[in-house]
ZADO-867030 format. One record per residue: chain; residue number from 1; residue in three letters; x, y, z of N, C-alpha, C in turn. Coordinates in Angstrom, 1 decimal. Layout:
! residues N
> A;NUM;ALA;X;Y;Z;X;Y;Z;X;Y;Z
...
! end
This chain:
! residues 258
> A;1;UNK;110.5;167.3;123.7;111.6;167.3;122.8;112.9;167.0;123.4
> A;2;UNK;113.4;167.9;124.6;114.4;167.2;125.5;114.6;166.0;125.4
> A;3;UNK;113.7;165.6;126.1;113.6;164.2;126.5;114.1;162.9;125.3
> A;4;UNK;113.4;163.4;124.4;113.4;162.2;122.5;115.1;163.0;122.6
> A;5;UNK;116.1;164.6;122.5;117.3;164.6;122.5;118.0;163.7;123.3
> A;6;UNK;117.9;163.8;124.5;118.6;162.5;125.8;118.3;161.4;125.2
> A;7;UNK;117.1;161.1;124.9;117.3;159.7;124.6;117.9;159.2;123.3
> A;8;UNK;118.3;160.0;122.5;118.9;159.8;121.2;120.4;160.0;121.3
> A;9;UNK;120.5;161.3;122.2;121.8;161.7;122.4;122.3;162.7;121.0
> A;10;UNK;121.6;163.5;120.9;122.1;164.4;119.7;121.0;165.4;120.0
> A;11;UNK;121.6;166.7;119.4;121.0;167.8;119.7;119.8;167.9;118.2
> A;12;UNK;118.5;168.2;118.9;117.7;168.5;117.5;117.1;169.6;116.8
> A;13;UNK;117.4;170.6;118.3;117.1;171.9;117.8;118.0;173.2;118.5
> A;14;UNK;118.3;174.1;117.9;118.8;174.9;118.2;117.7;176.3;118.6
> A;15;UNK;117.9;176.5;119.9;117.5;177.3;121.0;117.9;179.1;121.2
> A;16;UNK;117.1;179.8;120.8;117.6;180.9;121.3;117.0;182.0;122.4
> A;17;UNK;116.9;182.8;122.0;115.9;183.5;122.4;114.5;184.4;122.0
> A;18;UNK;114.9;184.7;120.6;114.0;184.8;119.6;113.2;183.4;118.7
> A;19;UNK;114.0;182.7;118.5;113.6;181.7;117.6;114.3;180.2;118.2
> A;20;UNK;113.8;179.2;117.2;113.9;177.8;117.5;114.2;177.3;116.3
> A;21;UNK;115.1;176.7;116.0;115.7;175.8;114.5;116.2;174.6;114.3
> A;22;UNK;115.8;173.9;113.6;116.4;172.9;113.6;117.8;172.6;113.3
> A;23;UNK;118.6;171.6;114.0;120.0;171.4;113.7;120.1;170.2;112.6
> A;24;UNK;121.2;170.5;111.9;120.6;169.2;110.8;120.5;167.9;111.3
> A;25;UNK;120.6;167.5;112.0;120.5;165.9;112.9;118.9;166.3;113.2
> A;26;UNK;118.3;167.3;113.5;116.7;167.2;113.6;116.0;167.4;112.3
> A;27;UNK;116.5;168.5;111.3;116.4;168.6;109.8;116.3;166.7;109.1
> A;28;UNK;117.4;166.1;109.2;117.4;165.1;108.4;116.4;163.9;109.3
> A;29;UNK;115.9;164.6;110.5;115.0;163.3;111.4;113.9;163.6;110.5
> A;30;UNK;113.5;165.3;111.0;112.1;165.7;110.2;111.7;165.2;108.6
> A;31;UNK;112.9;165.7;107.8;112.6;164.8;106.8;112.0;163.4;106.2
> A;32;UNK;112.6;162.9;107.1;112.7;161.0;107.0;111.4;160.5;107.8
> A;33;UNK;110.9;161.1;108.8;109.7;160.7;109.3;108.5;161.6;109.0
> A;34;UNK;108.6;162.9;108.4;107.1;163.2;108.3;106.6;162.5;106.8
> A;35;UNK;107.2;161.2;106.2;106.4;160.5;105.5;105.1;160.0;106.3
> A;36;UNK;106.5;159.3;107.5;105.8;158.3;107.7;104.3;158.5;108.4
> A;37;UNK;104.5;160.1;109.3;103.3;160.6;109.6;102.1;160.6;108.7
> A;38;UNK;102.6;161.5;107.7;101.6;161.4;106.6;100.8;160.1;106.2
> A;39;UNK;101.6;158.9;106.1;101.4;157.6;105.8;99.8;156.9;107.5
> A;40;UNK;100.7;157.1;108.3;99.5;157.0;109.4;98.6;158.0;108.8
> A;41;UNK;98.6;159.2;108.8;97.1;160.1;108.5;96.3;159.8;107.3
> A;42;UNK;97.0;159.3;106.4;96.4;158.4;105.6;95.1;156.7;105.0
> A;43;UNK;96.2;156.2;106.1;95.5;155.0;106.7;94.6;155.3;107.9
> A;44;UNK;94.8;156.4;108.6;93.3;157.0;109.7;92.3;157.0;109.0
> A;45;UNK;92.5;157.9;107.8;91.6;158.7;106.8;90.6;157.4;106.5
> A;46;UNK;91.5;156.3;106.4;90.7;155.4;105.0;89.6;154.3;106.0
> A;47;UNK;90.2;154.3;106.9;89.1;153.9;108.0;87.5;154.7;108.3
> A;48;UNK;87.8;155.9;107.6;86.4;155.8;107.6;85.3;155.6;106.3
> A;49;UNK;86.3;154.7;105.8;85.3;153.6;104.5;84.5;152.7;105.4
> A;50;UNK;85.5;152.1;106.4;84.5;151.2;107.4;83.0;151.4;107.9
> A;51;UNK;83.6;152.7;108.3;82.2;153.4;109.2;81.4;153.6;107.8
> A;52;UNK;81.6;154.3;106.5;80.5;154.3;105.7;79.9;153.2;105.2
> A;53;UNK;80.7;152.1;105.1;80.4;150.4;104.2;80.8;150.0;105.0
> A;54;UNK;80.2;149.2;106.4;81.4;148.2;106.9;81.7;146.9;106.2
> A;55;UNK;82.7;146.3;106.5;83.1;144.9;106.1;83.9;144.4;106.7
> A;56;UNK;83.8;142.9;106.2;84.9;142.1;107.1;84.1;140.7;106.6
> A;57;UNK;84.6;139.6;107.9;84.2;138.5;107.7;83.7;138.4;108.9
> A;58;UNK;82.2;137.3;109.2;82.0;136.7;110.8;81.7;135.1;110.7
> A;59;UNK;82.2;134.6;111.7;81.9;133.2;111.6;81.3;133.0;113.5
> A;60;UNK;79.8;132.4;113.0;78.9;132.6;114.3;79.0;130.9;114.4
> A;61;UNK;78.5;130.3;115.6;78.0;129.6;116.1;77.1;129.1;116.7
> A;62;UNK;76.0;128.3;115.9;74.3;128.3;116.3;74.1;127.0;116.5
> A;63;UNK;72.7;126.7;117.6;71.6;125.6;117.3;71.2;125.9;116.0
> A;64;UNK;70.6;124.3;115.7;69.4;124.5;115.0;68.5;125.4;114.6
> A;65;UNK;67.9;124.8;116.5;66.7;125.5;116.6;66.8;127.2;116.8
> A;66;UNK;68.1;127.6;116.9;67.7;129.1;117.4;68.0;129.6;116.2
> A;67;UNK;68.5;129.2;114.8;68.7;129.5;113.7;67.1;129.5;112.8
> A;68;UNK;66.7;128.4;113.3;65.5;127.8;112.8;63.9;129.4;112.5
> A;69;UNK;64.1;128.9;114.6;63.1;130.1;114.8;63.3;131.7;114.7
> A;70;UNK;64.6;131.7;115.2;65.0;133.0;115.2;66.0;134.1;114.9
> A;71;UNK;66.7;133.3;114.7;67.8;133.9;112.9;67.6;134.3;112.5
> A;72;UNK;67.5;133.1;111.3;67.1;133.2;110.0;66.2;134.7;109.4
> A;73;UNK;65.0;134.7;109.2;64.5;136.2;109.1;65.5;137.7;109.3
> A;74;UNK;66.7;137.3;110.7;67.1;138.4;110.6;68.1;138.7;109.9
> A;75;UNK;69.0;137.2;109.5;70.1;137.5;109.0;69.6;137.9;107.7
> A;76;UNK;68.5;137.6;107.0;68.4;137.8;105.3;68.7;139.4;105.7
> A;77;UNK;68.3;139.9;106.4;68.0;141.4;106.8;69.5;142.3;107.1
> A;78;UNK;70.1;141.5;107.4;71.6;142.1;108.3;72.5;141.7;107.0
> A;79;UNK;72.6;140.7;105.9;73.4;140.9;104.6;72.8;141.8;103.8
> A;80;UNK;71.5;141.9;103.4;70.8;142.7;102.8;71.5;144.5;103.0
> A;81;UNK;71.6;144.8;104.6;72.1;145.9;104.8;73.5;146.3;105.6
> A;82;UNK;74.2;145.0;104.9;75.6;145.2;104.9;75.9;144.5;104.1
> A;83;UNK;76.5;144.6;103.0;76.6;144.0;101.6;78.1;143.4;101.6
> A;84;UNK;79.1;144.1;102.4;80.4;144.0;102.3;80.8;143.0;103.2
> A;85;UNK;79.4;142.8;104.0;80.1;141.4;105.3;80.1;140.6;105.3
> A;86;UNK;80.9;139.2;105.1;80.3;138.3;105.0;79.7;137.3;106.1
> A;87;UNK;79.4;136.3;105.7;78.7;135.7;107.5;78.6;134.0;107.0
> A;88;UNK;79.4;133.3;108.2;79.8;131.8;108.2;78.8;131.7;108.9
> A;89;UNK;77.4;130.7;109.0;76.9;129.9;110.3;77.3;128.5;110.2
> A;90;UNK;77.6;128.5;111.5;77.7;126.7;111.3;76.9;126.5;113.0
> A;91;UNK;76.3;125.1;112.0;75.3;124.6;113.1;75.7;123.5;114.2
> A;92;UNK;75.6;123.7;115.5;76.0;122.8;116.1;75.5;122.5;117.7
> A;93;UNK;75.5;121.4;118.4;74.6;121.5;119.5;76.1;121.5;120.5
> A;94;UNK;77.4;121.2;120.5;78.3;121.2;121.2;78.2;122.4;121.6
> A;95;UNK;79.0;122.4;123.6;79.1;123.6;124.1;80.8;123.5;123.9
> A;96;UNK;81.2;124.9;122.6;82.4;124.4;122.4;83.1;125.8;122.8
> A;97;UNK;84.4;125.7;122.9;85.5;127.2;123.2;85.2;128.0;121.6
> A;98;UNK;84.9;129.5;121.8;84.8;130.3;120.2;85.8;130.6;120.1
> A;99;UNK;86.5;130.9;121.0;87.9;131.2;120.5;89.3;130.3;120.0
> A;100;UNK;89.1;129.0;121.0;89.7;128.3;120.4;89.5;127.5;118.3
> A;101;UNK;88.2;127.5;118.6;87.5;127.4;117.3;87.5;128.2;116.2
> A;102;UNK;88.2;129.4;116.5;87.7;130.5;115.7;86.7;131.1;115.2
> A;103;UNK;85.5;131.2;116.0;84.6;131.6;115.9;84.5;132.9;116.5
> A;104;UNK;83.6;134.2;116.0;83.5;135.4;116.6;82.3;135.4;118.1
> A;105;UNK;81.4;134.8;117.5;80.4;134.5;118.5;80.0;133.2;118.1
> A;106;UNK;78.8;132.5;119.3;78.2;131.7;119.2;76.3;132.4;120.0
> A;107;UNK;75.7;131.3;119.4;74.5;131.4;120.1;74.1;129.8;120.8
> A;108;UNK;73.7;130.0;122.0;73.0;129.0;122.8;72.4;129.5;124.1
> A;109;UNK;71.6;128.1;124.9;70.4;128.5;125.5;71.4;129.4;126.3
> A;110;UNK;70.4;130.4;127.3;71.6;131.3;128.5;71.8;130.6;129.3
> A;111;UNK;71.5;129.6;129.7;72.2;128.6;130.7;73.2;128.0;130.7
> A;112;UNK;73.7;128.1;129.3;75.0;127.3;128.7;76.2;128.4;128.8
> A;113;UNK;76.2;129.2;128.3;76.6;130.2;128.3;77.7;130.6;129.1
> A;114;UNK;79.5;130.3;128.5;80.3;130.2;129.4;80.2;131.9;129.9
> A;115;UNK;80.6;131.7;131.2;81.1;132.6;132.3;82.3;133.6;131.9
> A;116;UNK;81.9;134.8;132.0;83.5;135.9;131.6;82.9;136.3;130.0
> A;117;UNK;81.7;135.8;129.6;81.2;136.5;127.9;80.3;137.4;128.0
> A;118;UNK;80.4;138.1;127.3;79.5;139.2;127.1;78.4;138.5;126.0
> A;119;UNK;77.2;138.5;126.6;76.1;137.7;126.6;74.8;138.9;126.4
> A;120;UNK;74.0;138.8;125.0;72.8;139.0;124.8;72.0;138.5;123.9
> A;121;UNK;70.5;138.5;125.1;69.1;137.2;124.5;68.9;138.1;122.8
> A;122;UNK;68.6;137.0;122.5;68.3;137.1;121.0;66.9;136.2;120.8
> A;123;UNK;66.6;135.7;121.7;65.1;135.0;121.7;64.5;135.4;123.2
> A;124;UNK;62.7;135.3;123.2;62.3;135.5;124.3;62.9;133.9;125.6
> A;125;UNK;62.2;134.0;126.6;62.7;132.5;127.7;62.0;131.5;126.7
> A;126;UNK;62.5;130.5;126.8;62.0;128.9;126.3;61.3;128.1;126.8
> A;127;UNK;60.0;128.0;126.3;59.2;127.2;127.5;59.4;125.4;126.6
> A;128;UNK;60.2;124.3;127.9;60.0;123.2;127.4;58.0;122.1;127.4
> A;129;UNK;58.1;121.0;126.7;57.2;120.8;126.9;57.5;119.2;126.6
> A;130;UNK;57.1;118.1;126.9;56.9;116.8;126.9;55.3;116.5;126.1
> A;131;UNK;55.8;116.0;124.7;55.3;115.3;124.0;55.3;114.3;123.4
> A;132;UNK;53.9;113.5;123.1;54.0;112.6;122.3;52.7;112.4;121.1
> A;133;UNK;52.4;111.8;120.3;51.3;111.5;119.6;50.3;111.0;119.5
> A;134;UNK;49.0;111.2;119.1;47.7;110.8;119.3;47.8;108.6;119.1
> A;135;UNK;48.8;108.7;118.3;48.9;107.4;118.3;49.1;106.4;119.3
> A;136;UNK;50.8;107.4;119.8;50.8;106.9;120.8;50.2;106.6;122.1
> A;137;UNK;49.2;107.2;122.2;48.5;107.7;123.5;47.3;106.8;123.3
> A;138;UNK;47.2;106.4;122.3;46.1;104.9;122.2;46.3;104.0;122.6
> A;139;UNK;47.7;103.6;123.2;48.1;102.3;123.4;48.8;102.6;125.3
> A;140;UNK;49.2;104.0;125.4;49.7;104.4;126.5;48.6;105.8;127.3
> A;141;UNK;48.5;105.2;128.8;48.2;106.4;129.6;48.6;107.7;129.2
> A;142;UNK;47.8;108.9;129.2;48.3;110.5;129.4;49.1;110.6;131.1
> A;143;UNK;50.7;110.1;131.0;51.4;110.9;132.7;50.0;112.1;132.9
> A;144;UNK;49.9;111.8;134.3;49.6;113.1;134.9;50.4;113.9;136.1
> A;145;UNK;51.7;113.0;136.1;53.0;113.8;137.1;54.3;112.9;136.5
> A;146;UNK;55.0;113.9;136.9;56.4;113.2;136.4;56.5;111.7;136.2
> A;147;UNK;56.4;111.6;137.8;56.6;110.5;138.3;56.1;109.3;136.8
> A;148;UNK;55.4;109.6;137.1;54.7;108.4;135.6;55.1;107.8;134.4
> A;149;UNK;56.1;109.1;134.1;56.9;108.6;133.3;57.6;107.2;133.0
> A;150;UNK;58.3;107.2;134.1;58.5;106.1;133.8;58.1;104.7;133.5
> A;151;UNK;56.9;104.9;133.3;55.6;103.7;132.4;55.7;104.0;131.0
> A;152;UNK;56.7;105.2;130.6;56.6;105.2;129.5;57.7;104.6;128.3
> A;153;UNK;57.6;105.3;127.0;59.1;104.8;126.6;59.4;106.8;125.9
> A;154;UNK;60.2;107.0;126.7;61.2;108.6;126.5;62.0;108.0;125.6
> A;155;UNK;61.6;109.5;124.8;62.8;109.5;123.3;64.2;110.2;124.1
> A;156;UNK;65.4;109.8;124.2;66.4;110.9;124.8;67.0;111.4;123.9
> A;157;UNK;68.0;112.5;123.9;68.4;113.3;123.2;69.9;113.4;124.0
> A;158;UNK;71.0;112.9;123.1;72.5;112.9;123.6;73.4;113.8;123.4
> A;159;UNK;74.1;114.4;124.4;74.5;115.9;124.2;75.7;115.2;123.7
> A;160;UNK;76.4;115.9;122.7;77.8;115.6;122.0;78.9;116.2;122.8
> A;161;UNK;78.1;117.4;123.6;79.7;117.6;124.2;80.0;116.8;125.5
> A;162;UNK;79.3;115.9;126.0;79.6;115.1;127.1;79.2;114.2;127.0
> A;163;UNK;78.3;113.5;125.8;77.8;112.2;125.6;76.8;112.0;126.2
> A;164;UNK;76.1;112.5;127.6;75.7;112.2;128.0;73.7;112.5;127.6
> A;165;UNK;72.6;111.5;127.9;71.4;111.9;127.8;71.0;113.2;128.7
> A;166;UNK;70.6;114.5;127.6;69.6;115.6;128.6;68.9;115.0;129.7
> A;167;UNK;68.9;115.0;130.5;67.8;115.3;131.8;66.5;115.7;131.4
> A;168;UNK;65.8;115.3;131.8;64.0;116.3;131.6;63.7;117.1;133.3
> A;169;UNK;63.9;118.3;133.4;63.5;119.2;134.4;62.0;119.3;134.7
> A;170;UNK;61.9;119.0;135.7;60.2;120.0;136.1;60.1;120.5;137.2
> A;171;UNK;59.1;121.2;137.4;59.1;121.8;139.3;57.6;120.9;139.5
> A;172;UNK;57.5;120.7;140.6;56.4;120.6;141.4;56.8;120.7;142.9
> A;173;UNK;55.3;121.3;142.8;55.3;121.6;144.3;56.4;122.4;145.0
> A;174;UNK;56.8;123.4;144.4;58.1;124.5;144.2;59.7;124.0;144.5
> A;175;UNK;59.5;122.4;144.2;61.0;121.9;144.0;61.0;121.7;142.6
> A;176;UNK;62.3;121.2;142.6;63.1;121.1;140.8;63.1;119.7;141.1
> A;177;UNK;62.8;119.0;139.9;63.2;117.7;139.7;63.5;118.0;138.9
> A;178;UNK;64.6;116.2;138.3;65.0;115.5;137.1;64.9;114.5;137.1
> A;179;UNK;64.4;113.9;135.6;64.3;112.8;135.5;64.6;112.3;134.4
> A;180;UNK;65.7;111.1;134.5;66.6;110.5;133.4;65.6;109.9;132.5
> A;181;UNK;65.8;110.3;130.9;64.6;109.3;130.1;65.5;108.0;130.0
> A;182;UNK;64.4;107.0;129.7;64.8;105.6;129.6;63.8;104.9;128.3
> A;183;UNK;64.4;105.0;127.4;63.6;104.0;126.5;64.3;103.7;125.4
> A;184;UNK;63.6;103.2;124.1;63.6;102.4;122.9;65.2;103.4;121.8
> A;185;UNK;64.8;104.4;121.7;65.2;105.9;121.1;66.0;106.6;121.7
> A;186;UNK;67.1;106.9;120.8;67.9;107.9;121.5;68.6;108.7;119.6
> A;187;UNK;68.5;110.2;120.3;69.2;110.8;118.7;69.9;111.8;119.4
> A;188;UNK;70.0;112.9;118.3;71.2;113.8;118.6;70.8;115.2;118.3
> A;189;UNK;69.8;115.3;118.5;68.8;116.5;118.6;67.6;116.6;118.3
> A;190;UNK;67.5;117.9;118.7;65.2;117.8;119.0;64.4;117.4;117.8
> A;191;UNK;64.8;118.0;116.8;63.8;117.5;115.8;64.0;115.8;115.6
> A;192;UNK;65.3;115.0;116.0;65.2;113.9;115.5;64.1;113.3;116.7
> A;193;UNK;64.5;114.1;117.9;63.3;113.7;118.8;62.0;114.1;118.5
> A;194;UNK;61.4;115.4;118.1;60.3;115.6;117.5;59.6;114.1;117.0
> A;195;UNK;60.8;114.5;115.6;60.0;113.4;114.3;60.0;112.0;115.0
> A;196;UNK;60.8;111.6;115.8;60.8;110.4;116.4;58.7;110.1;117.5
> A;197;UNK;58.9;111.4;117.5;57.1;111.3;118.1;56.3;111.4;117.4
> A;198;UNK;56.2;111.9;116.2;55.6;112.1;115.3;55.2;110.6;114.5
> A;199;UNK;56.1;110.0;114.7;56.3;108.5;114.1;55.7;107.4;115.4
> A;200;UNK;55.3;108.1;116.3;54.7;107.4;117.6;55.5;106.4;118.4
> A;201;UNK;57.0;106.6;118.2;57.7;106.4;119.0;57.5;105.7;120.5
> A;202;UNK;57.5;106.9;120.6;57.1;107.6;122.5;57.2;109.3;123.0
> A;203;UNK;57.9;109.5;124.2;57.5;110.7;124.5;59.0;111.1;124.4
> A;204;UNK;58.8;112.8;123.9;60.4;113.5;123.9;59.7;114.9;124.8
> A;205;UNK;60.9;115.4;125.5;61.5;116.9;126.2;61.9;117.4;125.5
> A;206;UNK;61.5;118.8;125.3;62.3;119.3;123.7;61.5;120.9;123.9
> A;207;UNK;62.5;122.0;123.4;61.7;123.5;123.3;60.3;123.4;122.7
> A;208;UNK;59.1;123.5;123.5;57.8;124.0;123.2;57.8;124.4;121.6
> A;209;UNK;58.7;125.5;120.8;58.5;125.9;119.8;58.9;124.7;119.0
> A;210;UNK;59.8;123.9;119.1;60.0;122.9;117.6;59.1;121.7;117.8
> A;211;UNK;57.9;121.6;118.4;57.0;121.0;118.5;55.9;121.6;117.7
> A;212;UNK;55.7;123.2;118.0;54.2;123.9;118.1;53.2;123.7;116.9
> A;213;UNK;53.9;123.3;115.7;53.0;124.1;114.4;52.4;122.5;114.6
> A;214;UNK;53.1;121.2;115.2;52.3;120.0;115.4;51.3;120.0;116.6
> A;215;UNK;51.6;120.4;117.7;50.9;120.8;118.6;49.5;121.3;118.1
> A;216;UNK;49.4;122.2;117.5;48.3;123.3;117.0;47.1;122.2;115.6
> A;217;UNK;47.7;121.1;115.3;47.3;120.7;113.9;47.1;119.6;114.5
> A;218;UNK;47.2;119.0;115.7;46.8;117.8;116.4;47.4;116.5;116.2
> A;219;UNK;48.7;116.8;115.7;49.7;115.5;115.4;50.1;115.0;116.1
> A;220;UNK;50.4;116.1;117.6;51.1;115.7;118.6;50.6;116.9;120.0
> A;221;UNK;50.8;116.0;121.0;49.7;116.5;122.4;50.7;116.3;123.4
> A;222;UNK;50.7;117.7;123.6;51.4;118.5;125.1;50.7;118.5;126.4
> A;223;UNK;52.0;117.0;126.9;51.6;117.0;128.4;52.5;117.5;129.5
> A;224;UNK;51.5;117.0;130.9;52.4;117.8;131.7;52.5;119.3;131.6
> A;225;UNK;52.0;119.9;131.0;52.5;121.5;130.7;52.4;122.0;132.5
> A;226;UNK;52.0;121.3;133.4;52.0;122.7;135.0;53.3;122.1;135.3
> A;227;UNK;54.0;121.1;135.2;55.2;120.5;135.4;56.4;121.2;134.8
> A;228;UNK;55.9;121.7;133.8;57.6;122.0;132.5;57.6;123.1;132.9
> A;229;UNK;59.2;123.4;133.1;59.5;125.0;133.0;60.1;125.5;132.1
> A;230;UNK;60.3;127.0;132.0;60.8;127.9;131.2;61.9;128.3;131.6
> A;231;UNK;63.0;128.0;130.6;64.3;128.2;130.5;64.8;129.5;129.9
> A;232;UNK;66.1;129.7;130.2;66.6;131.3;129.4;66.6;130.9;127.9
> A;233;UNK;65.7;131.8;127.6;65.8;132.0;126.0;67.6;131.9;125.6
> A;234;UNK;67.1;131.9;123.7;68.9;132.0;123.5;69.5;133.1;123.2
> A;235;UNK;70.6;132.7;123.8;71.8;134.6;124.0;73.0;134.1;122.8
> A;236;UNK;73.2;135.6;122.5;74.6;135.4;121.8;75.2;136.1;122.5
> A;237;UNK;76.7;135.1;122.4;77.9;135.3;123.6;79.0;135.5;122.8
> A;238;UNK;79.9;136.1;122.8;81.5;136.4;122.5;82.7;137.2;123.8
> A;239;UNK;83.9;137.1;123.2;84.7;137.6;124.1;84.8;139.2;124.5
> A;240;UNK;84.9;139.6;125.3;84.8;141.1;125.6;86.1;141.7;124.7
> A;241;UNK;87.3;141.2;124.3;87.7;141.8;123.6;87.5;141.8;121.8
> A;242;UNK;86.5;141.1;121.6;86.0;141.3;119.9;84.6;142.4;120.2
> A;243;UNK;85.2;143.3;121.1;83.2;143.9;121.4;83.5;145.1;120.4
> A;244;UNK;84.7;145.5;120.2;85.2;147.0;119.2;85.1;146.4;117.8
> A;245;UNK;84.7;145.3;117.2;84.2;144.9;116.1;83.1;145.6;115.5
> A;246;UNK;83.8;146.1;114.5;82.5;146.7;113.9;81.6;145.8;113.1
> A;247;UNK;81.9;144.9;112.6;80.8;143.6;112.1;80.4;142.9;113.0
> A;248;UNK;81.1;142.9;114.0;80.2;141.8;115.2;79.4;142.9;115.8
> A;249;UNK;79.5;144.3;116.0;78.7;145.5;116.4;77.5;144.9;115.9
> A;250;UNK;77.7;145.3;114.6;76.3;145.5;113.6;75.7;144.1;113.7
> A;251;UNK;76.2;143.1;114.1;75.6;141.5;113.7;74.7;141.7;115.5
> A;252;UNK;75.1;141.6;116.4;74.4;141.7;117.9;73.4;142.8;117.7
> A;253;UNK;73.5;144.0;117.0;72.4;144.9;117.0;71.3;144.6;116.6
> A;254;UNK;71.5;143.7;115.1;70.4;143.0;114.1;69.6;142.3;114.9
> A;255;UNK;70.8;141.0;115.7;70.0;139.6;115.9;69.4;140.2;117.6
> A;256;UNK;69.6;141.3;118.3;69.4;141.1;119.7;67.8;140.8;119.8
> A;257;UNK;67.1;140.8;121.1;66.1;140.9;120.9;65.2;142.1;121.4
> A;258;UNK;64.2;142.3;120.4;63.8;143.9;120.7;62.5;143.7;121.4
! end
């Protein structure tokens, strides 16, 4: 209390030995600000509507495919039991800034995943796989190493945020290769590469799962599988300072993976 007198320069209470009183320059302070206290204890108070109903708004950023396979199901689940939140997805394969975009989070593979985010998988690891169609393979060799590929015609898939064609990864023989596809086809994501094999194209690189339910029903035949490896499943990432968000809380809790 000194200290708030010095720095005001007026005396605010009067001092004795029995008792302590206010002088009217601390009378007329008291007055005029224990609104304003009241008014804070007020708005404390009403914060805990939050904690009983949270709400707000979130705007996420997804693949496709991680919406496809592994979203979806949870978010019906996460509005269902938070009624007050609402939730933007927008789909996109660009590795873009969330913050500059205004976005709260994004999801993509963990390899992407800028550096300095607070990052958790929401899918198991991703196993890729090189496919093509029973069609196709009537008229073309089954590769039985990378190398072979290039006898074929590769569907590529062009990243938007650099223009540039994905690479196809493999290991053998406990090195990493890459190998640039080269052929007829080129789109702007997996399913157009899927359906592009599906239509007997040629061969696409693409997540094991947005192939499988064709895989399994004999539309389309997975090669190479001792060649392809498994990549980090997909993480959702945001900035360490949106982590006291109580809707982005509850949204990472839903989607993580359990």
């Amino acid at each position: 209390m000194r200290l708030l007198e010095e720095r005001l320069g007026v005396t605010l209470l009067t001092r004795t030995t029995r008792r302590v009183v206010p002088t009217p320059a601390g009378d007329y302070l008291l007055q005029n600000i224990q609104p304003l206290f009241d008014e804070i204890e007020n708005r404390m108070s009403s914060l805990d509507e939050f904690r009983k109903c949270p709400r707000g708004n979130l705007r996420i950023t997804v693949t496709d495919e991680s919406l496809d396979f592994f979203l979806r199901p949870r978010i019906a689940d996460f509005l269902k039991n938070y009624p007050e939140i609402s939730l933007e997805i927008s789909t996109d394969l660009r590795l873009i800034d969330i913050v500059d975009e205004g976005f709260d989070a994004g999801v993509r593979l963990g390899e992407l995943v800028t550096q300095g985010m607070i990052s958790v998988p929401v899918s198991p690891d991703i196993p890729f796989a090189v496919i093509g169609s029973p069609t196709y393979f009537k008229n073309h060799a089954i590769p039985k190493t990378p190398a072979r590929l290039q006898e074929h015609n590769c569907i590529g898939v062009r990243l938007p945020t650099h223009g540039k064609i994905y690479p196809w990864r493999f290991r053998q023989k406990g090195k990493d290769l890459k190998f640039q596809p080269v052929g007829q086809f080129i789109c702007n994501n997996v399913f157009g590469a899927r359906d592009a094999c599906l239509d007997g194209i040629g061969l696409s690189y693409i997540p094991k799962i947005v192939a499988e339910e064709h895989i399994q029903n004999g539309k389309l035949i997975s090669v190479l599988e001792p060649f392809c490896p498994t990549h980090l499943g997909f993480h959702l990432f945001y900035p360490r300072h949106h982590r006291h968000s109580m809707p982005l809380s509850l949204f990472v809790e839903e989607m993580k993976l359990k």
